[in-house]
N, C-alpha and C positions, 0 to 999 in steps of 0.2 A: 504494500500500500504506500504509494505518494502524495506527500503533504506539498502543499506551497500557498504561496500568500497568493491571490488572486489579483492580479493587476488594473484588471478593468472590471466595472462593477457589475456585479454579480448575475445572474438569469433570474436566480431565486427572487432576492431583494428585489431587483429591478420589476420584476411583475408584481410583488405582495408585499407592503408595509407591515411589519409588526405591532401588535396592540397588545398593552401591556393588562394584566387582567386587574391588577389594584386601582388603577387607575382610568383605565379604557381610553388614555393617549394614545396619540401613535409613537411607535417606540421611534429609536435612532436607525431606521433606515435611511438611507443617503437617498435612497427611489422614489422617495417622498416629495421631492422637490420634483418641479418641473423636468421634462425631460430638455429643455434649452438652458437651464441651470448649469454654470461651470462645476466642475468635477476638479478638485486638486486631493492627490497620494503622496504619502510619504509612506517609506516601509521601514521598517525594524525589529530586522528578523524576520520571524516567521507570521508577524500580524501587520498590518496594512492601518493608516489611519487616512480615512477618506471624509472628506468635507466637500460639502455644495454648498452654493451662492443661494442666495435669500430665498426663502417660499413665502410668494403671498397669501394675506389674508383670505378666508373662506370665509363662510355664514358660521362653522362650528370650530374654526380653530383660528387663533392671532396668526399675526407673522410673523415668523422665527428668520432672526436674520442671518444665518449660518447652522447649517445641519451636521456634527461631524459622528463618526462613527472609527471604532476600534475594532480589526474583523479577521476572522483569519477562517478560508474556506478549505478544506477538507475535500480530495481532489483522488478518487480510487483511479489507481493508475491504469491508461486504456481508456478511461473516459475526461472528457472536456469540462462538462461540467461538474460544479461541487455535489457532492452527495452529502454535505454536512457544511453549515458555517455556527463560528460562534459570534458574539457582537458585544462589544462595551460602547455603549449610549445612554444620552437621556432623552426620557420622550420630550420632557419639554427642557428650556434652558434652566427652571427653578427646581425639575425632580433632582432627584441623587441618581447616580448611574446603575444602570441595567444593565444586565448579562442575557442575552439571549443568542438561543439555542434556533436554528431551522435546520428542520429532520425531513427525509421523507415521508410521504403519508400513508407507510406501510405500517402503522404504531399501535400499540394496544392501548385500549381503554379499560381501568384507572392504571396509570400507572407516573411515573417524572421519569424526568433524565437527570443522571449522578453524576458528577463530575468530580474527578480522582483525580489527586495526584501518582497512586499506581495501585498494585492490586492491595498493597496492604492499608489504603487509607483507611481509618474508624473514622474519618471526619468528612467526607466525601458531600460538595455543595447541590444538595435537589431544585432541579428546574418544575415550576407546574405549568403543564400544558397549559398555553391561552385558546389556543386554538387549530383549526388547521381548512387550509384553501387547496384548491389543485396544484400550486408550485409546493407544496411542504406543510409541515406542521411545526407549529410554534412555541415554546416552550421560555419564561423569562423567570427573574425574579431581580430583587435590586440588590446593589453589592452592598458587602458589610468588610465592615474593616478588617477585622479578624482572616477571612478567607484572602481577600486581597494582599494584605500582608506579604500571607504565608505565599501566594503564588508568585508576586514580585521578588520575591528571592529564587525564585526555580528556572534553571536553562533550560532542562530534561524535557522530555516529553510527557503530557498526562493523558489522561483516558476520559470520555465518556462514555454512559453505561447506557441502554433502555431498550425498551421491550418492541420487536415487532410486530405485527396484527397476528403471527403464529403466536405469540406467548415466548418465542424464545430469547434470550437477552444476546443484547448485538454492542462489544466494546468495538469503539472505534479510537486509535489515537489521535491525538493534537500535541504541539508544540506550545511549550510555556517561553522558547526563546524572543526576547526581543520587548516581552509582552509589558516589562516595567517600563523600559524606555516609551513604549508603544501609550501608556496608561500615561505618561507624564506628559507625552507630545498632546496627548486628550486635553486633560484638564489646562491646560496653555490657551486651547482654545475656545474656554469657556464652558 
C-alpha cells in the first residue's frame, strides 16, 4: 500500500463538503469554496495544507474569508484516487479544529473509526460517523489537546481502524510525518 500527500484537490472533497454532527457547519473542506476560488498548497511531509480564496455569503452561512484545511489522502497503490483522507479544519473561523475522516461507503452501521498510533495503543482517538453521500462516508470529531500533543511528536506511521458493510474490520495506515509542522503552518492561518 502507497501513501502520498495528494497535490491537487481531492475527487472526494471536491464533490462532498463535510458537516460536522455537533454542530451541522460545514466542516474545513477546501471544495466549499467556489470552484473559480484560488487554490494555494504547501506540503510537509506527508500532509498537505490547502487554502482557498474567500466564499461568499449564502442565505444560511456568513462569508469566510479564507478556507484552509490540513489533509493527507491515502492513495492504495494501482489506483489514482484516495481511498481514505484524513483532515485538520475548522468549520467555521470561531470552532476549535476538527479531524475528519472520509471512508468509503462500504461501512457498517453502528460503529466509529479509531485512530492509533499502532496496534498496541489503549488510547486510540474514535471518529463518529456524521454521515455519508455517494463520494464516501464521513466520520469527525474536534481535537483535544491531549491526542494532539501526543501525535505532534510522532514521525512513524499510525493506523486507522473501522468496520466494512461485511462487519469485518479494515486497518488502513497513515503517516504522522510532517503532520506538526503541517498543524503549525494551520493555525498561522487563522
Amino acid at each position: 500500500m502507497q501513501m502520498r500527500a495528494l497535490i491537487a484537490a481531492s475527487a472526494v472533497f471536491a464533490q462532498v463538503p463535510a458537516v460536522c454532527a455537533q454542530t451541522g457547519t460545514q466542516a474545513p473542506a477546501a471544495a466549499a469554496a467556489p470552484a473559480s476560488a484560488d487554490l494555494t498548497t504547501a506540503t510537509f511531509g506527508d500532509w498537505q495544507l490547502r487554502c482557498r480564496a474567500a466564499v461568499a455569503a449564502s442565505a444560511n452561512q456568513p462569508a469566510i474569508p479564507r478556507i484552509c484545511e490540513v489533509i493527507q489522502s491515502v492513495i492504495i497503490q494501482g489506483q489514482s484516487a484516495p481511498f481514505a483522507q484524513l483532515a485538520f479544519g475548522k468549520p467555521t473561523p470561531k470552532d476549535p479544529v476538527h479531524l475528519t475522516t472520509v471512508l468509503p461507503t462500504n461501512i457498517a452501521f453502528p460503529s466509529t473509526v479509531k485512530i492509533a498510533v499502532d496496534d498496541k495503543d489503549k488510547q486510540p482517538v474514535e471518529l463518529a460517523w456524521t454521515r455519508c453521500l455517494p463520494g464516501g462516508c464521513f466520520a469527525s470529531i474536534a481535537t483535544r489537546d491531549d491526542f494532539l500533543k501526543r501525535w505532534r511528536a510522532l514521525e512513524e506511521g499510525g493506523r486507522f481502524i473501522f468496520k466494512n458493510g461485511a462487519g469485518q474490520e479494515i486497518i488502513m495506515p497513515f503517516s504522522f510525518r510532517g503532520l506538526s509542522r503541517a498543524l503549525d503552518a494551520l493555525a498561522k492561518e487563522g
